[in-house]
C-alpha positions as CSV (number, residue, x, y, z in Angstrom):
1,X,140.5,121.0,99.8
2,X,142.0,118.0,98.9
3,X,143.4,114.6,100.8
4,X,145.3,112.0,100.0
5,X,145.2,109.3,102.6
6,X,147.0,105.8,102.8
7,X,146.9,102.7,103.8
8,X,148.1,98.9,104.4
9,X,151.8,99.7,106.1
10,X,153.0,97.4,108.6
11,X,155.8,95.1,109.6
12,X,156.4,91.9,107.9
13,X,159.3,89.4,107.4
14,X,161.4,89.2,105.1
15,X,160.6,88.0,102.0
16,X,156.8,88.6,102.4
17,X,154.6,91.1,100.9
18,X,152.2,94.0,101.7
19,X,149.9,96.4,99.6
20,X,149.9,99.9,100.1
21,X,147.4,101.6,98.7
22,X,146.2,105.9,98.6
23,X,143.2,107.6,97.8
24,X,142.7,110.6,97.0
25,X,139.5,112.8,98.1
26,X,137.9,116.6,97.8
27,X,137.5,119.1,95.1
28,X,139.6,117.2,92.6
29,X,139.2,117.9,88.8
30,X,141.8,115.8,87.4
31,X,144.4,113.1,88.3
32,X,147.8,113.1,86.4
33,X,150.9,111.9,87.6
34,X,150.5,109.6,91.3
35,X,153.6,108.1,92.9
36,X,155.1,106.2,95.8
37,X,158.1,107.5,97.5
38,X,159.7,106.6,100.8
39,X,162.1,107.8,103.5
40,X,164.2,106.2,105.7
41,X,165.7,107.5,108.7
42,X,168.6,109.8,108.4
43,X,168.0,109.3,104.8
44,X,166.9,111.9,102.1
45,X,162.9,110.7,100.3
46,X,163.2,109.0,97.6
47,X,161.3,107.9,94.3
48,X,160.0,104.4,94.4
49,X,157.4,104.2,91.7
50,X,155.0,106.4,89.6
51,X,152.6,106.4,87.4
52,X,151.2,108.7,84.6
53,X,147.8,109.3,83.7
54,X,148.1,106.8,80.2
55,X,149.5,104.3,82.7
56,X,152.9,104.7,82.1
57,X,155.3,103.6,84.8
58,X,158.6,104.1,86.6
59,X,160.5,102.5,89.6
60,X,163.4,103.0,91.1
61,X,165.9,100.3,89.9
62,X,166.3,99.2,93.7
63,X,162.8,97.7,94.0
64,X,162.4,96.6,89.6
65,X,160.7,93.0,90.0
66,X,159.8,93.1,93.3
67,X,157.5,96.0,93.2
68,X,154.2,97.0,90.9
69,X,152.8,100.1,90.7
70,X,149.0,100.6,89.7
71,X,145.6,102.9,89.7
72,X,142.4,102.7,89.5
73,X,140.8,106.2,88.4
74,X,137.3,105.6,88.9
75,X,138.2,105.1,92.8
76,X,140.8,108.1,92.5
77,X,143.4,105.7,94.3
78,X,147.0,104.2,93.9
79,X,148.3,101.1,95.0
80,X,152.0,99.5,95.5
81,X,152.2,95.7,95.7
82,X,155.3,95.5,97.4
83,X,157.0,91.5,97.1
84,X,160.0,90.0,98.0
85,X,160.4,92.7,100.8
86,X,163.7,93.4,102.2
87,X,164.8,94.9,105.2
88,X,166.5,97.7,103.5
89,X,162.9,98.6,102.5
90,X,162.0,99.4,105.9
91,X,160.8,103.5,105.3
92,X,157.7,105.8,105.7
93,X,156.3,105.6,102.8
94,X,154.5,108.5,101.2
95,X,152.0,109.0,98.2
96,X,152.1,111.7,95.9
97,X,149.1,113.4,93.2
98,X,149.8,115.6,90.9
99,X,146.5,117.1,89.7
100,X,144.2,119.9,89.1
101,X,140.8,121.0,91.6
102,X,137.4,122.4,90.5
103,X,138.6,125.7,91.7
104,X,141.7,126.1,88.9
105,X,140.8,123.3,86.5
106,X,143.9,124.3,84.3
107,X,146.4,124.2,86.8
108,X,148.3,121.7,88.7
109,X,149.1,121.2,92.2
110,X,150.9,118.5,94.1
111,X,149.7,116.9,97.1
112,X,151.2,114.5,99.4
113,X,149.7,111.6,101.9
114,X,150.5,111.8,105.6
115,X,152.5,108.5,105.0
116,X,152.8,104.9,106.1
117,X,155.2,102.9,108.0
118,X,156.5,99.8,106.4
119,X,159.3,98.2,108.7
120,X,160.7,94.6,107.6
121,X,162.3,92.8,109.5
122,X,165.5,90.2,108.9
C-alpha cells in the first residue's frame, strides 16, 4: 500500500507565507510526476503546481511568483512554499503522486493525500 500524507496547512494573514510539504510512504518503486492542487468551497479542484521527475515545473498562472514548487526524492516528499498569500488562496489543499509500486514496477498509479487546510485571512 501506499500513503501520501501532508503537512504545514494553517491560517495565516495576508501577505505571509506557509510551507506545505507531502511525503509519500509504502511499497513505492518509482516517483514520477508529484503535484499540488487545491479546492475551495463550492469550487471544482484545481492545479496549483507540479513537478516532473527531471524537475520540470508548472503552476497555475494565479499563484506564478508567489508560489515554488519542489522535491526531494531521497525523502520521497514534495513541498510548496506558498508567499505573498492571498485570501483567495484559502482551499484544501491536496498532494498528488503519480508513480509505480514493487508489486507492478511497469505501471503507474495515482495517489492522492488526505489534504490540508490553508485559510488566509484579509
Amino acid at each position: 500500500q501506499v500513503q501520501l500524507v501532508e503537512s504545514g496547512g494553517g491560517l495565516v494573514q495576508a501577505g505571509g507565507s506557509l510551507r506545505l510539504s507531502c511525503t509519500a510512504s509504502g511499497s513505492i518503486s518509482r516517483i514520477n510526476d508529484m503535484g499540488w492542487y487545491r479546492q475551495a468551497p463550492g469550487k471544482q479542484r484545481e492545479l496549483v503546481a507540479s513537478i516532473t521527475s527531471g524537475g520540470s515545473t508548472n503552476y497555475a498562472d494565479s499563484v506564478k511568483g508567489r508560489f515554488t514548487i519542489s522535491r526531494d526524492d531521497a525523502k520521497n516528499t514534495v513541498y510548496l512554499q506558498m508567499n505573498s498569500l492571498r485570501p483567495e488562496d484559502t482551499a484544501v489543499y491536496y498532494c498528488k503522486a503519480v508513480l509505480s509500486t514493487t508489486n507492478f514496477p511497469l505501471h503507474l498509479f495515482q495517489y492522492w493525500g488526505q489534504g490540508t487546510q490553508v485559510t488566509v485571512s484579509s
